[in-house]
C-alpha positions in Angstrom: -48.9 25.0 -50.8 -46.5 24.0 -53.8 -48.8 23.8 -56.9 -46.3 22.6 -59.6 -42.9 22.3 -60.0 -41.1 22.6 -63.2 -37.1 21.5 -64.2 -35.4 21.8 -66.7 -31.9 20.6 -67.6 -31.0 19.7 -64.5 -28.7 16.9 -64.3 -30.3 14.1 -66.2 -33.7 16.0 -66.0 -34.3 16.9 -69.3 -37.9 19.0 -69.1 -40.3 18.2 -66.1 -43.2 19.4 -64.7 -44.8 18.0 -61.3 -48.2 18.9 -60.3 -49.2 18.0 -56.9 -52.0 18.4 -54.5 -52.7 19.0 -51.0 -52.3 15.9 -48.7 -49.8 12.9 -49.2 -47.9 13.3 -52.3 -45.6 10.3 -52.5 -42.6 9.6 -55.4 -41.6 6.8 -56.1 -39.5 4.7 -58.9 -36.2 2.4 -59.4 -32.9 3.0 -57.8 -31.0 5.5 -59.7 -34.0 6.6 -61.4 -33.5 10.1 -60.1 -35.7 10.8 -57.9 -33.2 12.6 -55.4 -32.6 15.4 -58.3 -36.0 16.2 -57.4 -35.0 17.2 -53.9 -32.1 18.9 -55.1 -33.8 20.9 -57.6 -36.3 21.8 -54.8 -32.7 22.8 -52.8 -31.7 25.0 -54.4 -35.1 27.2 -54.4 -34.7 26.8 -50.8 -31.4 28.4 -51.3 -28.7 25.5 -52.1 -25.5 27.3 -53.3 -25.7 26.1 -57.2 -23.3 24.6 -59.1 -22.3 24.7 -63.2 -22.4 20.3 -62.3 -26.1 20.7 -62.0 -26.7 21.8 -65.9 -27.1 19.0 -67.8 -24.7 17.7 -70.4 -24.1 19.4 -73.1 -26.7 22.6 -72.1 -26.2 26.4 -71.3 -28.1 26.7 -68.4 -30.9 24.6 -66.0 -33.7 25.9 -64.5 -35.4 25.3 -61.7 -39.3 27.0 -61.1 -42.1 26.5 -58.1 -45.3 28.1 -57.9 -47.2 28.5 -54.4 -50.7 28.8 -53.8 -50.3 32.1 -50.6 -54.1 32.3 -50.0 -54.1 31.4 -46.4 -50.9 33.2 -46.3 -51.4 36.9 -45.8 -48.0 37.5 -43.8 -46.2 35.9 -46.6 -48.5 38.2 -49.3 -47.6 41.1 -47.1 -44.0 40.3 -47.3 -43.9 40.1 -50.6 -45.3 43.7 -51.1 -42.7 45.1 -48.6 -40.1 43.9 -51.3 -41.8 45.1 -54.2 -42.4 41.7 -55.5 -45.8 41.5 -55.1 -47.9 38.3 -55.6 -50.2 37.8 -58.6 -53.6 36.5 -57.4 -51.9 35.3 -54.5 -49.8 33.0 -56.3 -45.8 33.1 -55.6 -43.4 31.8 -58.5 -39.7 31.6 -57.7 -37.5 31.1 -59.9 -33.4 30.2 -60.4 -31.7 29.6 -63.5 -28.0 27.8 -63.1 -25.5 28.8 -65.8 -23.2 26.3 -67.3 -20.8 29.1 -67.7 -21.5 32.3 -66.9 -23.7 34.3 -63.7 -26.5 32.5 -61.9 -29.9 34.5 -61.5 -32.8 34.5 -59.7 -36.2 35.5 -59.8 -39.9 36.2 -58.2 -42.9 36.5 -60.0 -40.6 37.7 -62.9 -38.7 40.2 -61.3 -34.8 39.7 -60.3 -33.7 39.1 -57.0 -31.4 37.4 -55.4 -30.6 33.9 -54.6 -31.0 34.7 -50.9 -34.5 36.2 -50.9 -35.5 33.5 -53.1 -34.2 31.0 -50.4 -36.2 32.8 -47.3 -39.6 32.8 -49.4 -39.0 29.6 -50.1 -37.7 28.8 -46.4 -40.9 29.8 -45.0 -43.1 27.4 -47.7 -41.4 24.4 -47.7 -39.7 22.1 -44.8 -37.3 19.9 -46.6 -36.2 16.9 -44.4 -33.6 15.0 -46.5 -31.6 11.7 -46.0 -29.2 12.8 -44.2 -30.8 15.3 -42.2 -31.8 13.0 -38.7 -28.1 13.4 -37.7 -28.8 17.3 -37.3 -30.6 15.5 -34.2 -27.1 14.9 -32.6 -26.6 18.7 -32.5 -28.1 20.1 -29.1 -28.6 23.5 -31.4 -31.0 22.1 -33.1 -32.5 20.3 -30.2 -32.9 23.9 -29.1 -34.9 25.4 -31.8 -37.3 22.0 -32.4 -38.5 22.8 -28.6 -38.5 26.6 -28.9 -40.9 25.9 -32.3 -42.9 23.5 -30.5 -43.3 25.8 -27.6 -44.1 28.9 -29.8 -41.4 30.8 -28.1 -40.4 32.4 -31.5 -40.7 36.2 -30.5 -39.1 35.6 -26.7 -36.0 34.0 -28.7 -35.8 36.9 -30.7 -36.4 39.4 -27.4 -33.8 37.3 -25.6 -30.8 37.2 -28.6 -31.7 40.6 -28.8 -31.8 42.1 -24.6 -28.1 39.8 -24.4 -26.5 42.0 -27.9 -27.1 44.9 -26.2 -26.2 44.0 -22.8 -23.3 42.8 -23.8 -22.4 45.9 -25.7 -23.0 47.6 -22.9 -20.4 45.7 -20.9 -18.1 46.0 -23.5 -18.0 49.5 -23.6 -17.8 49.4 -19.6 -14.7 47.4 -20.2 -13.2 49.4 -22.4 -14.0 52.0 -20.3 -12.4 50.9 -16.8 -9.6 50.2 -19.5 -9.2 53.0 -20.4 -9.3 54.7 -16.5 -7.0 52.4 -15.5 -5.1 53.3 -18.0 -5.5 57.0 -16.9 -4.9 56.9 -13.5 -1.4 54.9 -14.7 -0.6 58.3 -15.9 -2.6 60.7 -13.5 0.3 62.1 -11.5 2.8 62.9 -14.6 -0.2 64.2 -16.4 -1.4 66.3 -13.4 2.1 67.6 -12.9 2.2 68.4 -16.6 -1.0 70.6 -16.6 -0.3 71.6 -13.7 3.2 73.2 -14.7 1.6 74.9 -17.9 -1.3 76.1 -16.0 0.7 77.6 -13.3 2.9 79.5 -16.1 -0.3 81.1 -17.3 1.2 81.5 -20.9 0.3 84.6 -22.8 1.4 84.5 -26.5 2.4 88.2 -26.6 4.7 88.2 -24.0 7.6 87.1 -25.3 8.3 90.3 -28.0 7.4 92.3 -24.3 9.6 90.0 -22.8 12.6 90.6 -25.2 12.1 94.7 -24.6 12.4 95.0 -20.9 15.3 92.3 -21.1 17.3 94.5 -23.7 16.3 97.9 -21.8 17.1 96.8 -17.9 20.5 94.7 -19.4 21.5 98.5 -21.1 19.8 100.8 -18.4 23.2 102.5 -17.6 24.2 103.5 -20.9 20.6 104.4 -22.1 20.4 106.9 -19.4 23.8 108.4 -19.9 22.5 108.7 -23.7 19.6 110.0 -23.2 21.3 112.4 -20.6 23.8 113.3 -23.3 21.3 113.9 -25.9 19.1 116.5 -23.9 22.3 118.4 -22.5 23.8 118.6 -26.4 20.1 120.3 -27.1 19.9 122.5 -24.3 23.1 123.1 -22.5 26.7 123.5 -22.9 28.4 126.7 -24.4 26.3 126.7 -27.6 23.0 124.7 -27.0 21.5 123.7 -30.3 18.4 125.0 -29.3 19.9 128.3 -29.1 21.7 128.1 -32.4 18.6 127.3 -33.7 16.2 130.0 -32.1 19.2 132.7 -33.1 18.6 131.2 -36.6 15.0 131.7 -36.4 15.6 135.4 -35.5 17.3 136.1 -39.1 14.9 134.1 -41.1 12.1 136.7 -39.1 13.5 139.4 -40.1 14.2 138.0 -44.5 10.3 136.9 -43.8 9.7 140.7 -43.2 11.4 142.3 -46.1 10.6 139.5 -48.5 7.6 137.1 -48.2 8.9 134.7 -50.1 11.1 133.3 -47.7 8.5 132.7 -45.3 8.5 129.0 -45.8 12.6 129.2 -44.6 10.7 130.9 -41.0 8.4 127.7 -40.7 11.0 125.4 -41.1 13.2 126.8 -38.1 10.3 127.2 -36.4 9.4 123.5 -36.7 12.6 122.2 -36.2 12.9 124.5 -33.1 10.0 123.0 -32.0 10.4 119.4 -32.4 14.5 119.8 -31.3 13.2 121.2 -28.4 10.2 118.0 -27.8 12.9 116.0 -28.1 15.3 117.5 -25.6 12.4 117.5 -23.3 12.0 113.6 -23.9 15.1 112.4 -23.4 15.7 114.3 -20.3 12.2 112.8 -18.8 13.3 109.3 -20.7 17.0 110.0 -18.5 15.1 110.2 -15.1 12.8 107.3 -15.7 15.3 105.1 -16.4 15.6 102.7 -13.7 18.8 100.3 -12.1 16.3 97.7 -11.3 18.4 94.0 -11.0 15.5 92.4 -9.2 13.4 93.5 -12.3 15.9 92.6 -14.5 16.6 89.0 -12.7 12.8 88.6 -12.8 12.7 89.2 -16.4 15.2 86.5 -17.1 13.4 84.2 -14.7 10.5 84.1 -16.8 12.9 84.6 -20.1 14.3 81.1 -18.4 10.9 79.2 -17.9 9.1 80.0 -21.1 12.5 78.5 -22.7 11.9 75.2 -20.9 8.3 75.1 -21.6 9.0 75.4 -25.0 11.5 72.5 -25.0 9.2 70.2 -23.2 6.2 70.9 -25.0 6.6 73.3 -27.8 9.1 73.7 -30.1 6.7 77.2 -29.9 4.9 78.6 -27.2 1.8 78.4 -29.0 2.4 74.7 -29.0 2.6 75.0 -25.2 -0.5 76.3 -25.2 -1.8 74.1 -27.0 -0.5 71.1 -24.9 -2.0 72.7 -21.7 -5.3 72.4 -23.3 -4.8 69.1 -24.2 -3.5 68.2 -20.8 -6.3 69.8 -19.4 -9.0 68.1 -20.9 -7.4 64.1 -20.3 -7.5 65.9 -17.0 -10.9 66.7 -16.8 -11.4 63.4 -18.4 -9.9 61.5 -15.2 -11.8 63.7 -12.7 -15.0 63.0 -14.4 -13.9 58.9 -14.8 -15.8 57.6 -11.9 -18.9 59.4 -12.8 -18.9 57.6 -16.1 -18.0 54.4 -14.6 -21.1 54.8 -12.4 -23.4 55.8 -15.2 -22.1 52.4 -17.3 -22.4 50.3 -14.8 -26.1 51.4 -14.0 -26.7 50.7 -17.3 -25.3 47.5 -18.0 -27.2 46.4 -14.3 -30.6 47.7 -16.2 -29.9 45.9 -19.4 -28.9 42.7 -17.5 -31.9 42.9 -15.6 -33.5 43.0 -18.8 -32.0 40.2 -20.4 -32.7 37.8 -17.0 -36.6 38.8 -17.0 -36.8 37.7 -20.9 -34.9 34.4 -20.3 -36.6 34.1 -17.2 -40.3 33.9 -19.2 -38.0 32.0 -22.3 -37.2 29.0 -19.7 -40.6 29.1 -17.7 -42.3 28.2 -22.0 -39.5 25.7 -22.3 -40.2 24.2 -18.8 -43.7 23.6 -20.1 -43.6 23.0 -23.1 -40.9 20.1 -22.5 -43.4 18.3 -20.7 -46.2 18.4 -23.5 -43.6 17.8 -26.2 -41.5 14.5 -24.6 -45.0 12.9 -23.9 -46.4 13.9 -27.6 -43.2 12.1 -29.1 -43.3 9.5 -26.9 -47.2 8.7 -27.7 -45.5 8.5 -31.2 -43.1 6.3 -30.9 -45.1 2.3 -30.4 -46.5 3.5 -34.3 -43.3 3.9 -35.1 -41.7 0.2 -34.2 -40.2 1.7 -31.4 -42.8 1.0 -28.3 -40.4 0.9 -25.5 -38.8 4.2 -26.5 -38.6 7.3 -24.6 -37.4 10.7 -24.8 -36.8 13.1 -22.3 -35.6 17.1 -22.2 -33.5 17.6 -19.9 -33.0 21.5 -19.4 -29.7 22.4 -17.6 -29.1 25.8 -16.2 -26.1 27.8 -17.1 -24.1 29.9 -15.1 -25.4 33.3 -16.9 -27.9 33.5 -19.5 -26.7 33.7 -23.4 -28.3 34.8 -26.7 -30.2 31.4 -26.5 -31.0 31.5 -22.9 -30.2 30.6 -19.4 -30.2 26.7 -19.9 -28.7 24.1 -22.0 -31.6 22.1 -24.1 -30.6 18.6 -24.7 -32.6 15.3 -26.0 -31.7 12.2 -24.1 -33.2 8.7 -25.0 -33.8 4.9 -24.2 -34.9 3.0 -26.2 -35.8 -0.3 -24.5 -37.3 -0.5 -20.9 -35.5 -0.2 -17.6 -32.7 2.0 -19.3 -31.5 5.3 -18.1 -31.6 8.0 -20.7 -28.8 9.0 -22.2 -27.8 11.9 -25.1 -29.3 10.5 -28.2 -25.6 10.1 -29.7 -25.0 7.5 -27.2 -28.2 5.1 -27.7 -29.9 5.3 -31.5 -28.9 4.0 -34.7 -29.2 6.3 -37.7 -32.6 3.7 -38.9 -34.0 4.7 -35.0 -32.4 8.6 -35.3 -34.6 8.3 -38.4 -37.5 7.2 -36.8 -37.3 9.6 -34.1 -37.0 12.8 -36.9 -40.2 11.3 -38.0 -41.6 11.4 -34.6 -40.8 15.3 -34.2 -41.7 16.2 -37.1 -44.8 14.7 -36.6 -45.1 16.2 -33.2 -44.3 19.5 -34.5 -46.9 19.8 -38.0 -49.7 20.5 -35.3 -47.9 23.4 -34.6 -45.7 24.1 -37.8 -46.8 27.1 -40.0 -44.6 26.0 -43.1 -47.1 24.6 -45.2 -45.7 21.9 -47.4 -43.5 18.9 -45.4 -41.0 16.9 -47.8 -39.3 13.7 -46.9 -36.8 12.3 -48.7 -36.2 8.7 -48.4 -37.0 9.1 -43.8 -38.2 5.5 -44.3 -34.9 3.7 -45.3 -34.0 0.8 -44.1 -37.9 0.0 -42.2 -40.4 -2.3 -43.7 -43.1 -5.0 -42.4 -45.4 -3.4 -39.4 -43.1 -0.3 -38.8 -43.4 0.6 -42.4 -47.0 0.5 -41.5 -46.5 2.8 -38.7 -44.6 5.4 -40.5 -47.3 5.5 -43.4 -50.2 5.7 -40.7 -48.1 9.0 -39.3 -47.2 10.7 -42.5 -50.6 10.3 -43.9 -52.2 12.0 -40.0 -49.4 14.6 -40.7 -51.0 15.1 -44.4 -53.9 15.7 -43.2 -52.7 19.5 -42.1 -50.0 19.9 -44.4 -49.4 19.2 -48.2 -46.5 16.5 -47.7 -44.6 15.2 -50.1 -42.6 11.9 -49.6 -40.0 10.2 -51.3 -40.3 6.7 -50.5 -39.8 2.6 -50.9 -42.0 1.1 -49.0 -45.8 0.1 -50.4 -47.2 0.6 -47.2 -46.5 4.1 -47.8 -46.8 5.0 -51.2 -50.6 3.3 -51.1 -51.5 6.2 -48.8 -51.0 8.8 -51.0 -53.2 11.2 -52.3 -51.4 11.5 -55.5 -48.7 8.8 -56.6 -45.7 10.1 -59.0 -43.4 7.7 -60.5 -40.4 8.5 -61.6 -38.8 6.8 -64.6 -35.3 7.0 -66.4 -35.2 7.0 -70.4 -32.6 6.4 -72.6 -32.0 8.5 -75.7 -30.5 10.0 -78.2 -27.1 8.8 -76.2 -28.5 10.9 -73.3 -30.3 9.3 -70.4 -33.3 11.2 -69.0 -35.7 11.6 -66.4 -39.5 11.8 -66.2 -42.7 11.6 -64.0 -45.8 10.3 -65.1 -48.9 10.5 -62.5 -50.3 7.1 -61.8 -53.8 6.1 -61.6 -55.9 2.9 -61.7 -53.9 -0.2 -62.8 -50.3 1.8 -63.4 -50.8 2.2 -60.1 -51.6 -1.1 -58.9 -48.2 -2.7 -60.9 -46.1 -0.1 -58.8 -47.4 -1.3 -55.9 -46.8 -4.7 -56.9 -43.2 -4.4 -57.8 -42.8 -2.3 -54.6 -43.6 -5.8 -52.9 -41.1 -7.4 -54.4 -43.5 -9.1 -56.2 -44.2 -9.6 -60.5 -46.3 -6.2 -61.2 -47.9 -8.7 -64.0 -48.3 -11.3 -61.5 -52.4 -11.5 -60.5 -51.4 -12.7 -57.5 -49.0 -9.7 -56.8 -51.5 -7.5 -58.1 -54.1 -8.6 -55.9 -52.0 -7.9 -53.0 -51.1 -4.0 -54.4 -55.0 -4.0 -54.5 -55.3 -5.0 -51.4 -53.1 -2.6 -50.1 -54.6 0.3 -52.1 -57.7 -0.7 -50.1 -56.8 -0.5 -47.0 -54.8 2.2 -46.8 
């Protein structure tokens, strides 16, 4: 419940503080008095986007403070605590300061937050019904959500919103999945070949320096053998072998080795050099018969010589790049075999989340089914009170072709207001005085089952007076009796209902006009009544009638 309200330097409010009460708060006063600002103040707690206009002139800042009473309200005390902004003895204060120049701020209970959380506290406190607002009726959106909160179907929304986000994720990703298989099998055949032909070659990144080799030795195979040949027949043929020379050499450093032992080292070099000379001869004779004429070989070598060149020019510029291709190609490969596994798997899965989001839209329409019923025949009970007794509203519910995030059917209000008249959308048979009336008839309808605590009308009874006015008091004061509402209003009728009657007055001073509120009881009263009749608020006989009034109501 909103305890007190306090502004300050907010447009022609200079320094205000309401206190109101539980039941029927009304507000009344002169045109132009202000008594709007006092909505808008309330706005922007309920999270209004502010504006520097709203600081009065010639003032740094306006401010703008509520307190709650949250002691039926544990859910609200709990969420509190879950921000760290917990309530002190379970009393909420939020708070918004609007700078003439300069940053905005926020608060609750004294600590800074931001204009946002302020607004959803607020948001779930206070149900602000302004002037204007009966047009929202037109929209069927809002249709929607006024039978969704009569039918208590808050939580199967949310499950519904909720089952068609992630089933339509799920088909999203199936189509970008098919997408991108189509896209795949576009290419299957080149990329197949592709793979295929760098798979086939089975590439090893050694064998070209092994490649190179046999190329250079089959190309030269005549002359190495001839060489080689050579070589071992200069060693160990011929009419002086080298080998011999060398061995007859070896004989005369033996014999200086025997006479003088320190040419032994002159020995052990012939001896080695006989030795290796004669490895070597031994070498190139077996290296002369190995060597093989082999053109197939040779024209086998080039073949591959030939294909690892083309591999690389495809795919490479180097043949590690080939390789690196192939395994690239082999996993888009893989990726295309294992496509219509995947495409399965999706599939199953949007089906289960489809079946999902059909069972809780299912349950959503079979609460809106019902609860149209009950809530057409509440409003319409409402209605005769209202000045509108031939009046009639009826839901019509109209399936869709696939349910959405709000549903499987349309929700639309249709209306006639005199007898014998087909319904029709409300757009095509109210006025905005009747659009008005019908607001009032919702709302009405939906305090027995509305959680917000405090109601506030601004100015819902325009243009209505005589025995309608009557009616609408009647209903606003049957909606106070469950809610704290709070009513700014015209009409007598009303105003002699209330529980607690604020007037609100314009001053002039100081060259600045200003606003203020003053709580009226006994005969302050009575004169406000009595110039709400149209009548002298010093006149006994006008007075009599506020009395009278007073009395009955």
């Amino acid at each position: 419940m909103l305890v007190e309200l306090r502004i300050r330097d907010f447009a022609v409010v200079e320094d205000l503080t309401l206190q109101l009460g539980p039941g029927l708060n009304v507000l009344t006063g002169e045109t132009g008095a202000g008594k709007s600002i006092i909505v808008d103040a309330l706005s922007l707690l309920l999270g209004e986007r502010a504006s520097s206009d709203d600081v009065r002139s010639g003032r740094d800042r306006a401010l703008v403070e509520a307190v709650f009473d949250l002691a039926n309200f544990p859910d609200l005390v709990q969420r509190l605590d879950d921000l760290g902004l917990p309530a002190d003895d379970d009393h909420l204060i939020l708070r918004r300061e609007v700078q003439a120049h300069g940053r905005n701020r926020a608060w609750v209970n004294g600590s800074p937050a931001t204009a946002t959380v302020v607004g959803e506290l607020g948001s779930r406190l206070v149900d602000l019904h302004g002037q204007h607002e009966h047009q929202t009726l037109l929209d069927r959106n809002a249709q929607r959500v006024f039978l969704d909160a009569y039918a208590g179907s808050g939580a199967v929304v949310a499950e519904v919103k909720l089952a068609h986000t992630t089933w339509a994720a799920s088909r999203q990703k199936l189509e970008t999945h098919r997408e991108r298989v189509r896209e795949l099998e576009r290419q299957a055949d080149f990329l197949r070949f592709q793979h295929a032909e760098i798979r086939d070659a089975e590439l090893d990144l050694d064998e070209e320096a092994e490649l190179e080799r046999d190329a250079r030795r089959l190309e030269h195979a005549r002359e190495l053998g001839e060489d080689a040949q050579k070589l071992a027949w200069g060693l160990t043929g011929g009419d002086e072998p080298v080998l011999d020379r060398i061995a007859e050499l070896r004989g005369l450093a033996r014999r200086l080795a025997e006479l003088d032992e320190s040419t032994a080292d002159l020995l052990g070099a012939l001896e080695n050099a006989w030795q290796t000379l004669s490895a070597a001869a031994s070498d190139a004779d077996a290296y002369a018969e190995g060597i093989d004429l082999d053109p197939a070989r040779l024209e086998e070598v080039q073949r591959r010589k030939d294909l690892l060149f083309r591999l690389k020019r495809k795919y490479g510029p180097e043949l590690s790049d080939v390789v690196d291709t192939g395994a690239r190609l082999q996993a888009e490969v893989e990726q295309l075999d294992a496509a219509d596994r995947d495409l399965t798997s999706l599939q199953a899965e949007v089906e289960t989340r489809e079946a999902v989001l059909r069972d809780a839209a299912t349950r959503l329409t079979a609460a809106r089914v019902d609860a149209a019923e009950r809530f057409q025949t509440a409003v319409n009970d409402v209605f005769p009170a209202l000045g509108m007794p031939d009046a009639r509203l009826e839901i019509a519910l109209r399936p869709l072709d696939a349910p959405g995030t709000s549903g499987a059917e349309s929700v639309e209000f249709e209306c006639a207001m005199n007898s014998g008249f087909a319904v029709r959308p409300l757009s095509k048979v109210a006025s905005g005085g009747e659009l008005s009336r019908i607001m009032l008839a919702l709302k009405a309808v939906l305090a027995e089952v509305d959680a917000v605590p405090t109601l506030i009308f601004d100015e819902i009874d325009a243009g209505i007076g005589g025995v309608v006015a009557t009616g609408v008091a009647a209903k606003l004061a049957e909606v106070a009796l469950n809610h704290q509402v709070f009513v700014i209003t015209h009409l007598p009728q009303l105003a002699s209902r209330a529980c607690a009657h604020l007037l609100v007055e314009k001053q002039s001073g100081s060259g600045l006009v200003s606003t203020s509120v003053v709580t009226l009881q006994g005969e302050d009263r009575v004169r406000e009544i009595a110039r709400m009749l149209g009548g002298d608020p010093e006149s006994a006989t006008s007075r009599d009638h506020a009395r009278e009034l007073l009395q009955t109501g």
